[in-house]
N, C-alpha and C positions, 0 to 999 in steps of 0.2 A: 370588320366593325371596329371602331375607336373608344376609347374610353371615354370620348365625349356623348356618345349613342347612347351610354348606362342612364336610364333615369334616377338611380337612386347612387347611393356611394358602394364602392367595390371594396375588395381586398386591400388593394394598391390607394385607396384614396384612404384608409383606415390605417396602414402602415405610414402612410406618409401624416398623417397627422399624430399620430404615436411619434417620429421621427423629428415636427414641430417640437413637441415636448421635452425630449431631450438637450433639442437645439436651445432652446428658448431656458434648460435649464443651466446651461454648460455658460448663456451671456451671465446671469445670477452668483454662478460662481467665479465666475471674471470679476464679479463688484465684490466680492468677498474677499479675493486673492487682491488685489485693489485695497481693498482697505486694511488688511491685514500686514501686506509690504509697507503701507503708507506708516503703518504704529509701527513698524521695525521684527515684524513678526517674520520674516523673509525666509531665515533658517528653520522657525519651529515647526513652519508651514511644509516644509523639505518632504516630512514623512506625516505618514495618516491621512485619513480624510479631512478635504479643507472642509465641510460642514463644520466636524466636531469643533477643529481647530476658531472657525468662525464663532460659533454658539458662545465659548470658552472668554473668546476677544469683548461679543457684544454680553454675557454676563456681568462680565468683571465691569464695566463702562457703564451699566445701565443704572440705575437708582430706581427708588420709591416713587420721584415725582416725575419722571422721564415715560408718559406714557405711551410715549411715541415708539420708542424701542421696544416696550411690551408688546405692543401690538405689532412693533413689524417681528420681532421674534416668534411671538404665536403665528403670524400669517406666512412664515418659513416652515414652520414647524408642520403647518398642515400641509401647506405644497409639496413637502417633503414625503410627504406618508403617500400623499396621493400619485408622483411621480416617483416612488417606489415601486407603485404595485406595479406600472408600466414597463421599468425598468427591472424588475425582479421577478414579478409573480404571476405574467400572462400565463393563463390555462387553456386559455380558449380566443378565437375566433372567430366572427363572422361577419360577413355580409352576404347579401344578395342583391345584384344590381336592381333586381325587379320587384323586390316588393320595399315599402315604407319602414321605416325607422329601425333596418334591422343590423347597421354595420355598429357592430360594438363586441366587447374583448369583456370578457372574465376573469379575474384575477383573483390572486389568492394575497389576501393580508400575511405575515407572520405569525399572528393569532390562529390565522385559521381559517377566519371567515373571508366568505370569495364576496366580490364588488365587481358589477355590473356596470361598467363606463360606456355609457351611448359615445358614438363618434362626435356629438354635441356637445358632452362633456369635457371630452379630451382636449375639442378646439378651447375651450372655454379657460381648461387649466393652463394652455400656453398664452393663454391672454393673463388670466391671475399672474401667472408669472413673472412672466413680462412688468406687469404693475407693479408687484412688489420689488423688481428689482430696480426699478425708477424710484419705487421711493424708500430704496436703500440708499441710491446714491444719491438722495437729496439729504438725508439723516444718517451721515458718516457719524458712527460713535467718537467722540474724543481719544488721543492718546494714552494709554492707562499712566498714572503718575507714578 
């Protein structure tokens, strides 16, 4: 029997969309390290996490009336939390090939509290991704002065 036989999603179709996620987070931080190099940030970037060092770049650049940056900052900031629990906090596991809507992963917040990601969701967050890092790279912040 093939995994093409499962009528529903397995193990392996649940890892590999967890496995999207990552991927689809690693092109995000390619646009980060990209614009980071581009303002002359090359060496600061050397050490840490490029997030923080990003967050640090798009504060300083953003303004009051720049709401475009607010929002792609907050829309980082939540893909971030949720491509966390993926990457940090898996507790659990499951699917069954044979019954409905049951491939999905358990996670544990830092807080505490655990999040229930359907395999629907997961697909869903490497799509968010994805978008938001399109329209990073359309909304390069200025070079800080």
């Amino acid at each position: 029997m093939t995994i093409e036989d499962y009528p529903y999603p397995t193990l392996r179709d649940l890892a590999e969309e967890i496995g999207h996620v990552q991927i689809y987070w690693s092109f995000l931080e390619a646009e980060m390290r990209k614009q980071l190099i581009a303002a002359g940030y090359e060496a600061k970037i050397a050490r840490g996490a490029l997030i923080t060092h990003w967050r640090t770049y798009a504060s300083m650049n953003s303004n009051s009336s720049d709401n475009d940056l607010a929002e792609l900052m907050a829309d980082v900031e939540r893909l971030a939390a949720r491509r966390n629990l993926l990457a940090h906090g898996i507790q659990s596991v499951t699917a069954n090939p044979w019954e409905k809507d049951t491939a999905a992963v358990v996670c544990a917040a830092p807080d505490g509290l655990l999040h229930h990601l359907t395999i629907g969701a997961i697909q869903g967050l490497s799509a968010q991704i994805d978008a938001v890092r399109r329209s990073m790279r359309r909304s390069r912040p200025s070079t800080p002065g």
